[in-house]
N, C-alpha and C positions, 0 to 999 in steps of 0.2 A: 771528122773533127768538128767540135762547136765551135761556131765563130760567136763572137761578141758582136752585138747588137749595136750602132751607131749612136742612133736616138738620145735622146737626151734623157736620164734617168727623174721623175717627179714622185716625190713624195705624195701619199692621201690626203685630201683635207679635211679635216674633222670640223662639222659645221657646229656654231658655238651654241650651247644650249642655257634654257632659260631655267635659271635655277627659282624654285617656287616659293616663299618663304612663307612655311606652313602656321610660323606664331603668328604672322598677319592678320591670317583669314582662315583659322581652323574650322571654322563650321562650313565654310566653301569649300576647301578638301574635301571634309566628310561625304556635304551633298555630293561631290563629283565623284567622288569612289563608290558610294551607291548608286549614284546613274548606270557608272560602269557596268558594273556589278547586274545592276537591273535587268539592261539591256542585252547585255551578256545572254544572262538565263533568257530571256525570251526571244532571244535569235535576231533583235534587229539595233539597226542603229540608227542614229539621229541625221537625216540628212544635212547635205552643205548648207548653213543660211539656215538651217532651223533650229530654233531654242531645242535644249535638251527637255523632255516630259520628266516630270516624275509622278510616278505612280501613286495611284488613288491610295493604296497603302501604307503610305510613307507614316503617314500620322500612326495609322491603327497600329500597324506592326511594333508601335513602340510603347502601348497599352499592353499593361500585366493582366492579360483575363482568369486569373487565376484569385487575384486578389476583387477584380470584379464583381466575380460569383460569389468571392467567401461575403465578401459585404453584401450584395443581397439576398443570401440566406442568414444572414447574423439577422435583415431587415426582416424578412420574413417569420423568422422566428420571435421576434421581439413583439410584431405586430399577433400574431396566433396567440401568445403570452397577455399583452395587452386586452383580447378580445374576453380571451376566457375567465382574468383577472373581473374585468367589469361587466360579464355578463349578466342578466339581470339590472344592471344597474344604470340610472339614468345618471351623466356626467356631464359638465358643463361643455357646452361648446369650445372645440381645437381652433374656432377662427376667433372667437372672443373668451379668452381666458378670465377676464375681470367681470365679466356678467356678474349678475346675481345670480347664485346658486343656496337654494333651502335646502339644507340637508337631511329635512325631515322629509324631503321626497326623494334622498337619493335610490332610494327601493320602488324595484317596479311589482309595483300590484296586479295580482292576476286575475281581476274580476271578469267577469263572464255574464252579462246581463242579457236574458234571453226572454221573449214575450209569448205568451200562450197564442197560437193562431187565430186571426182576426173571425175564421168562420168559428171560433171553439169556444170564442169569450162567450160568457153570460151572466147580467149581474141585475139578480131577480127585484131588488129592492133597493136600490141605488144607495147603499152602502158596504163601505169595503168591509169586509168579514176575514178577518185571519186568527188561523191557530197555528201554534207556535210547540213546538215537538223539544225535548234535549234534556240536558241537564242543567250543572251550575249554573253557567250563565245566563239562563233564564231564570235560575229557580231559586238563586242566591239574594237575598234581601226582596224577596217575592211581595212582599207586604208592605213596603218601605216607597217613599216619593221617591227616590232616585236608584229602585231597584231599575233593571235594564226594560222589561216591560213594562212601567209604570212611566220610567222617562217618555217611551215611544207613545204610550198614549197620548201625554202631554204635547208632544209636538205634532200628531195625526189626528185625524177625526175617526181613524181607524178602530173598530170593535174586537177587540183581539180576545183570544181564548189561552190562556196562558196553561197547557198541559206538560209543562217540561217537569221531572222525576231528580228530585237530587237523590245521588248517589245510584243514579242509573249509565246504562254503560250504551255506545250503539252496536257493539259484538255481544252475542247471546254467549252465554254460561256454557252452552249443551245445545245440541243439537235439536231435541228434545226439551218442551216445558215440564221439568223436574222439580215439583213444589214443593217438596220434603226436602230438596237438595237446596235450591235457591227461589227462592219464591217472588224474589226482586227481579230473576230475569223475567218476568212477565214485562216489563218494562221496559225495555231492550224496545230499538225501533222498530225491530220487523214484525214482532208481535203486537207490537202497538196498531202497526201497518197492517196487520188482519185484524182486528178491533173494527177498523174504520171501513174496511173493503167487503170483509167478510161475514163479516157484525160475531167474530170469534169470540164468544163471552166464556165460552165454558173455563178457559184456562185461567181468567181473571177469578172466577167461582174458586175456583184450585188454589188459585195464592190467596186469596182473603180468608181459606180456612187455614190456611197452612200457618199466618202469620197472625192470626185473631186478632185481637188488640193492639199491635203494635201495626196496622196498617197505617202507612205515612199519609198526612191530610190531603198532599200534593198526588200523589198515589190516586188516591181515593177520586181528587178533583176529576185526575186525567179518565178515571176510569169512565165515572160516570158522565163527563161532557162527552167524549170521541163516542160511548155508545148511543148517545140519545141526538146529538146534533146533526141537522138534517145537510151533508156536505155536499149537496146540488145546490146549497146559498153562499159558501165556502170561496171564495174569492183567492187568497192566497193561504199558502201551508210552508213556515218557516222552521227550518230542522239546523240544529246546531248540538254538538257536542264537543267537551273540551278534550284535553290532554288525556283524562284517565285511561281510557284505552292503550293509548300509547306508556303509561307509567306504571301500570301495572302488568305491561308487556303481552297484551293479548293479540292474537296474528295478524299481520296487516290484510293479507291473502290468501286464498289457493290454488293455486296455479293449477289443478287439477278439476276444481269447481269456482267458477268466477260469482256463482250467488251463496257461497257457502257462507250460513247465517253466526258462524264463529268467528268470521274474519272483518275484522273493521271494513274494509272495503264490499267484502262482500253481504253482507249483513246492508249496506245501504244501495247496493243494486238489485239484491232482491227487493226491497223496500221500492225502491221510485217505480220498478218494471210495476208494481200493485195497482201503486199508485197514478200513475200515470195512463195505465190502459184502463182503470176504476172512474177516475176523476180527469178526462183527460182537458176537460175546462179551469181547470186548478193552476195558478201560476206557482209552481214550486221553487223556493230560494233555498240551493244548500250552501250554508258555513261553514267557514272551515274552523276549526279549534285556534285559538289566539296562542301567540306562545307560552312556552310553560318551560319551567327548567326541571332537569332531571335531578333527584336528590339522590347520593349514594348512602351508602351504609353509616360513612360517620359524619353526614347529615349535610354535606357538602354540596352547594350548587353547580350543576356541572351543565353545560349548554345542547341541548335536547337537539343541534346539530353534528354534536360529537358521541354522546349515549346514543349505541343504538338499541333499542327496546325490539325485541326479536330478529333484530338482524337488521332494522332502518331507522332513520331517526325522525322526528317529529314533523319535518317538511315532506318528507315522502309518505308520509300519515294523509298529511293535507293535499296532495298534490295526487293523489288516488283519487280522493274527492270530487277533485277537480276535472281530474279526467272520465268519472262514470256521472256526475252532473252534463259535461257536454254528449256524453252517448246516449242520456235521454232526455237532452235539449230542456233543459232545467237551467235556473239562474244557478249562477257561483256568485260568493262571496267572499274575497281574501281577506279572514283577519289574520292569519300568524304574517303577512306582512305589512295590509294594510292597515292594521289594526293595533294591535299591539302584538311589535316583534322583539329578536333582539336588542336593537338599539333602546329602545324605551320603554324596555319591561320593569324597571325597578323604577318608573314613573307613575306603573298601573297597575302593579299586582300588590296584595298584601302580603305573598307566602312567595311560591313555586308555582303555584297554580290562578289562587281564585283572584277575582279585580276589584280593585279597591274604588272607592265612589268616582274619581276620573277616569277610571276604565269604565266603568259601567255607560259613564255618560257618554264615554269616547263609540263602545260598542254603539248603543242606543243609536245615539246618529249617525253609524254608520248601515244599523237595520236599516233608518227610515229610507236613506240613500237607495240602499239596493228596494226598497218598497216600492218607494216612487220614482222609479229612473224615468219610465215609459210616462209619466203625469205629463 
């Protein structure tokens, strides 16, 4: 039988508890449930008498890296965007916005001024002797005070031989001198460029029968200077042609022959290779054609960066140029930007093409520049 126990029966005592009042001091709850929390996951806890840690992550963890990234690839793109938008182009200073800025130089020029090697110079009679190769832009108001040759006189002591051909091209017609066919390609630069290297007369005999009487006087000038002038006195040889090439869409290249004498490009690296292992004391300046606008069919001017004339447009014209002048260390000359480009072509042209008396002057001083860089 169970007996009953004497003792006196006590109740449990429940110890009073500290109620928290979390609208007080909500951000102190939070930290302290994160502690918890923390310390939990890493297996330890805060001893007696020391501050609770919190971890080096407290901040990071509350960082969206998601939005992070997208902002610096929005930055990075904007910057790639920015680069390519102004490439080429010189812009004002990002620490001083209010500078002075000329906008007539916001285009960067790509001249290339190169000097004939100090053992190669030679200059028999102490004056400068230059002949001058191209078309219109030499040969345009050829007779006139402020034709472009006639300006450069004016401001050099320079003896220049003006043999530039209007209505001559720097890509040949035909492979071949065909006088019955075209009797002007004789004029074309690379045949001109055997003229001088090779004393090639016979094919000039060929166009002056072909073409009797109507041999052009300029023609005729170039013919007879480049054959009789002794070019071991020949100081500098300046070649320039415009736009026609490019407007009447003859090939800029051939990627299958790099001196193939049909291709704009090609037609002037056969030319300089002549020239330059012929004449290798000769300081050669190539220019590049100034800008020119493309005319379409109902007589509209259309911007010779947007026309492509065989497949490119008028800056990849000049910029071939540019690049077979530096593979035989020859000067460049940038007029389609330095010269007259888009921005201030209806300042200097009279048509689509040719330059009106402040281009001419504009060109002129910038021959004499690339003349005398090295003075």
């Amino acid at each position: 039988m169970q007996q009953k126990s004497n003792l006196p029966h006590h109740e449990p005592e429940i110890p009073d508890l500290e109620i928290i009042d979390l609208d007080q001091n909500p951000d102190a709850a939070e930290t302290d449930a994160f502690i918890q929390s923390s310390t939990a996951i890493e297996g330890e806890a805060p001893s007696e008498g020391q501050e609770p840690h919190t971890p080096h992550g407290n901040i990071l963890s509350r960082i969206n890296w998601h939005i992070v990234f997208a902002a610096a690839l929005v930055l990075c793109i904007a910057l790639v965007v920015f680069r390519l938008s102004s490439w080429g182009t010189r812009i004002p200073s990002l620490f001083d916005p209010h500078a002075d800025f000329d906008d007539t130089d916001s285009i960067e020029v790509l001249d290339n001024m190169i000097n004939v090697p100090a053992d190669l110079r030679q200059d028999t009679d102490g004056v400068r002797t230059v002949v001058v190769l191209g078309n219109s832009p030499f040969s345009d108001e050829r007779d006139a005070d402020d034709g472009v040759i006639n300006l450069v006189s004016q401001m050099t002591d320079a003896e220049i031989y003006n043999c530039s051909v209007a209505d001559s091209h720097l890509a040949a017609s035909n492979a071949t001198f065909l006088p019955d066919e075209d009797p002007m390609d004789a004029f074309n630069l690379y045949w001109l460029t055997t003229l001088i290297t090779l004393q090639n007369t016979s094919i000039y005999e060929s166009a002056f029968g072909a073409m009797g009487d109507a041999v052009p006087a300029d023609a005729r000038y170039a013919y007879d200077t480049l054959s009789t002038l002794d070019f071991q006195t020949v100081d500098a040889l300046v070649i320039m042609y415009d736009a026609t090439d490019y407007l009447e869409e003859r090939p800029l290249y051939n990627d299958q022959n790099a001196t193939d004498i049909q291709t704009f490009a090609g037609n002037m690296d056969a030319s300089l290779e002549l020239l330059c292992n012929t004449y290798p004391h000769i300081r050669i300046i190539v220019m590049s054609p100034t800008y020119a606008y493309y005319v379409d069919e109902d007589g509209e001017y259309i911007s010779s960066d947007i026309h492509k004339s065989a497949g490119y447009s008028l800056s990849t014209y000049a910029g071939n140029l540019e690049r077979i002048a530096y593979l035989h260390s020859v000067s460049y000359l940038d007029n389609i930007y330095g010269t007259v480009n888009e921005d201030n072509a209806d300042e200097y042209l009279i048509d689509h093409l040719h330059l009106n008396a402040a281009g001419r002057r504009k060109l002129a001083e910038r021959f004499v520049y690339a003349l005398e860089y090295f003075d």
